[in-house]
C-alpha positions in Angstrom: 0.0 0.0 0.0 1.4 3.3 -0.8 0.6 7.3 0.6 -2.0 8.8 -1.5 0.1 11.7 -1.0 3.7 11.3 -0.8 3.7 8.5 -2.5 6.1 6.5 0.1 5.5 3.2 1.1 3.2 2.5 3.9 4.0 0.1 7.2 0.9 -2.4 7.3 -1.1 -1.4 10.2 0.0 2.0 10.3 -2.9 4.9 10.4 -0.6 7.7 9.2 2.5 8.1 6.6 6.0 8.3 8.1 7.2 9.9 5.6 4.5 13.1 5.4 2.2 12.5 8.2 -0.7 11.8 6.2 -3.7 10.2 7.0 -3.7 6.9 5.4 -6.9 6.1 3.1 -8.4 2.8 3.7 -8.9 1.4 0.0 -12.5 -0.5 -0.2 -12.7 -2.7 -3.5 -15.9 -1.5 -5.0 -18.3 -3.9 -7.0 -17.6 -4.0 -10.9 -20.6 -1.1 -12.2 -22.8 -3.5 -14.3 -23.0 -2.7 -17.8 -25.5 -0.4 -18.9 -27.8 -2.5 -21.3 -28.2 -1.1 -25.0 -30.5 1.0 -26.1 -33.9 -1.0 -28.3 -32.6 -1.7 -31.9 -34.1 1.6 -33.9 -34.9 0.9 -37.5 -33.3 2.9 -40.1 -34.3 6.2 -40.9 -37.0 6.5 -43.0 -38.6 3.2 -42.2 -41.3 2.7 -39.6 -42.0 -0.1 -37.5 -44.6 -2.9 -38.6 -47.5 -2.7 -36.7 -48.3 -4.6 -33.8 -50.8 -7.0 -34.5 -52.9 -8.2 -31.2 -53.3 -11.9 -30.6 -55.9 -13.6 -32.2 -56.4 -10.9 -34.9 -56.5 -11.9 -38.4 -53.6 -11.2 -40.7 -55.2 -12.3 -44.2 -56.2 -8.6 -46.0 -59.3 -8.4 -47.7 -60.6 -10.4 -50.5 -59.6 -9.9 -53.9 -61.9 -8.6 -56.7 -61.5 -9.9 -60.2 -61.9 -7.2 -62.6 -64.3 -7.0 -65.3 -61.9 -8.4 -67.7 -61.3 -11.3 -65.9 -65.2 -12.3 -65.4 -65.9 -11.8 -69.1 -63.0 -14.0 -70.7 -64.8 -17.0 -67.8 -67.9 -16.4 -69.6 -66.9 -16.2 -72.8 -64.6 -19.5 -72.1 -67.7 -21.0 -70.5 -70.3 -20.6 -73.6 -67.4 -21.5 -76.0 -67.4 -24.9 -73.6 -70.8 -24.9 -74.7 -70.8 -24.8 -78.5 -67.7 -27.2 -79.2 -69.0 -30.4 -79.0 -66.9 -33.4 -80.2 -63.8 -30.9 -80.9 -65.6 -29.1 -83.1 -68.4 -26.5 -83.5 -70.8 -28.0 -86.3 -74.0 -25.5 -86.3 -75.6 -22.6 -83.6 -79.4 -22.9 -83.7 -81.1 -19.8 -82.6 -84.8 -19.4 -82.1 -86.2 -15.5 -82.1 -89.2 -13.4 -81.6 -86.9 -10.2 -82.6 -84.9 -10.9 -85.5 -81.5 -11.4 -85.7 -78.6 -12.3 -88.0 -80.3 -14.2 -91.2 -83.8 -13.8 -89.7 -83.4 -10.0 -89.7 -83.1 -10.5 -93.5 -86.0 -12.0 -93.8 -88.1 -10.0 -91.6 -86.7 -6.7 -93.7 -88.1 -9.1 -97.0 -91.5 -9.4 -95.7 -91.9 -5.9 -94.9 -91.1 -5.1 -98.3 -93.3 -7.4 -99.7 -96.3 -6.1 -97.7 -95.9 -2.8 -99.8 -94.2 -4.8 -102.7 -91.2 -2.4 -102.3 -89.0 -4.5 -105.1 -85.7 -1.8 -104.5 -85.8 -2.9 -101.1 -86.5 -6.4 -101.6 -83.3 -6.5 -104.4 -80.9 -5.4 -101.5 -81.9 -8.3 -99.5 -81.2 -11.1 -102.3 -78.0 -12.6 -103.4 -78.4 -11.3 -107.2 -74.6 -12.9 -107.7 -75.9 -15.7 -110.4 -77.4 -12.4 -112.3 -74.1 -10.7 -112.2 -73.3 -9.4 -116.1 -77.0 -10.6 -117.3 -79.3 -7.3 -117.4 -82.5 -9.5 -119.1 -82.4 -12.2 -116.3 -82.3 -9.4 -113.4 -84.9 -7.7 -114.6 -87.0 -10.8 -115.3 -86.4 -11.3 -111.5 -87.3 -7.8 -110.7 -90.6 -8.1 -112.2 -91.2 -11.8 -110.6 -90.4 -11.2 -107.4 -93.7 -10.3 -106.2 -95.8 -10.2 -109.3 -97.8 -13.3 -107.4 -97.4 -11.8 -103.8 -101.4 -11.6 -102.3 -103.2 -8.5 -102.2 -103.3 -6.5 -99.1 -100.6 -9.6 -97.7 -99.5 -8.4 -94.1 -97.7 -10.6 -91.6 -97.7 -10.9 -87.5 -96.0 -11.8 -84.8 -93.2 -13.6 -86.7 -91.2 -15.9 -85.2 -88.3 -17.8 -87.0 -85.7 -20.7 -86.1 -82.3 -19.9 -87.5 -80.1 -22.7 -88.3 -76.1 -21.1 -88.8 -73.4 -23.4 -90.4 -70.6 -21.9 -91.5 -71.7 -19.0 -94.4 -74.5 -20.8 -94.9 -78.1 -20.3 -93.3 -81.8 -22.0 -93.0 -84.3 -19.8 -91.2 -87.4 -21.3 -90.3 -90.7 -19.4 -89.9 -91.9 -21.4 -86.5 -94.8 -18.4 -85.5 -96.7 -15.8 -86.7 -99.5 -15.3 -89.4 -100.4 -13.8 -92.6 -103.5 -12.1 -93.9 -104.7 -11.1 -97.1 -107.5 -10.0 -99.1 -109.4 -12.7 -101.0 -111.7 -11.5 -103.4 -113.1 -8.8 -100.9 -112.8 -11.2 -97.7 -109.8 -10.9 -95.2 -108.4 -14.2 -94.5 -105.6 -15.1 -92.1 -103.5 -18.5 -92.2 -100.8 -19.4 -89.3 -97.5 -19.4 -91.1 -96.8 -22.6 -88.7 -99.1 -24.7 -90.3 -99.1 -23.3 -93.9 -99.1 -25.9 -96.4 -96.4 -24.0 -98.1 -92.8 -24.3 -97.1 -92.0 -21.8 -94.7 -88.1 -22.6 -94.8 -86.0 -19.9 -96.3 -81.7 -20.3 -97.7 -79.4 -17.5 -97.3 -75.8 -16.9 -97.6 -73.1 -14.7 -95.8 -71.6 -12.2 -98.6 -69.1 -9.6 -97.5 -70.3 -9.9 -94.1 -74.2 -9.3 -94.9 -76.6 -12.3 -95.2 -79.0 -12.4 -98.4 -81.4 -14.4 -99.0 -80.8 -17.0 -102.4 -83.2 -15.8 -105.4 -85.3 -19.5 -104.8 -86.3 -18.2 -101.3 -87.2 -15.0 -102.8 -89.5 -16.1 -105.0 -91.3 -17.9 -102.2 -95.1 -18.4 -102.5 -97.8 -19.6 -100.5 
């Protein structure tokens, strides 16, 4: 043990220095200070903290929406499930009130033919086999309702529409026609007719027209 002051060596029991006369300073071995513990982790600027989330809470977000794009190419897949049968799609049969596709043809025809409107009734026929031959169209200009009824009008038409390919049936499943015969109105159900009621067309430049045979139809 040495003086605190003097710096000389110190006798052991001794309560003062011999060499200065200083006190002597009992020395009392003090516990090792614990470590302060570090300070929480911070994140890196500019980043926050994720939520606590209490127990039991649910961690899945919301469900997700499909768009509109999504749900239409489903139903599109779905009715194109539908119409390909065996691999292949072989004919779409359609059954209207209010025309459509070929049928619309032929309801524009027999509106024409109620006022026998033959410019009308021309844009709705495929005149194709007529093409270079002015005698034979106008042959078929003056045919194709020179034997129409008088006073013909037609109701509540409804047809059956059989599609393959460019090619087209439409059926006349509803409806009636009246006329005047001889003075007395008479009205027959197109259903029933006696006459055909079945009627070809054909897809030309993206328009359907009816063949010259159907146009030339009679009861």
């Amino acid at each position: 043990m040495f003086c605190w002051q003097c710096g000389a060596e110190l006798d052991e029991g001794k309560s003062f220095c011999t060499q200065c006369g200083a006190p002597v300073r009992k020395q009392v071995d003090k516990p090792a200070a614990a470590l302060p513990s570090p300070p929480p982790r911070q994140p890196p600027t500019g980043m926050m903290s994720p939520p606590t989330v209490p127990p039991g809470a649910l961690t899945t977000g919301p469900p997700v929406k499909k768009s509109r794009k999504t749900i239409t190419i489903v139903i599109v897949a779905a009715v194109a499930a539908i119409l390909i049968i065996g691999g292949a799609v072989t004919a779409i049969v359609l059954i209207t009130t209010s025309a459509s596709g070929p049928s619309a043809t032929l309801d524009k025809f027999f509106t024409a033919a109620q006022t026998k409107d033959v410019d009308a009734a021309m844009k709705l026929v495929d005149t194709s086999d007529f093409a270079g031959d002015q005698k034979d169209m106008q042959v078929f200009r003056e045919g194709i309702f020179a034997d129409t009824l008088k006073d013909v009008t037609f109701n509540g038409l409804g047809y059956q529409t059989n599609i393959k390919g460019d090619s087209a049936t439409v059926k006349v499943i509803k409806g009636t026609e009246t006329y005047d015969d001889g003075g007395t109105k008479k009205t027959v159900q197109l259903s029933s007719s006696s006459s055909d009621t079945t009627f070809d067309f054909v897809k030309k430049n993206g328009t359907w027209l009816m063949s010259p045979l159907s146009a030339l139809w009679r009861r």
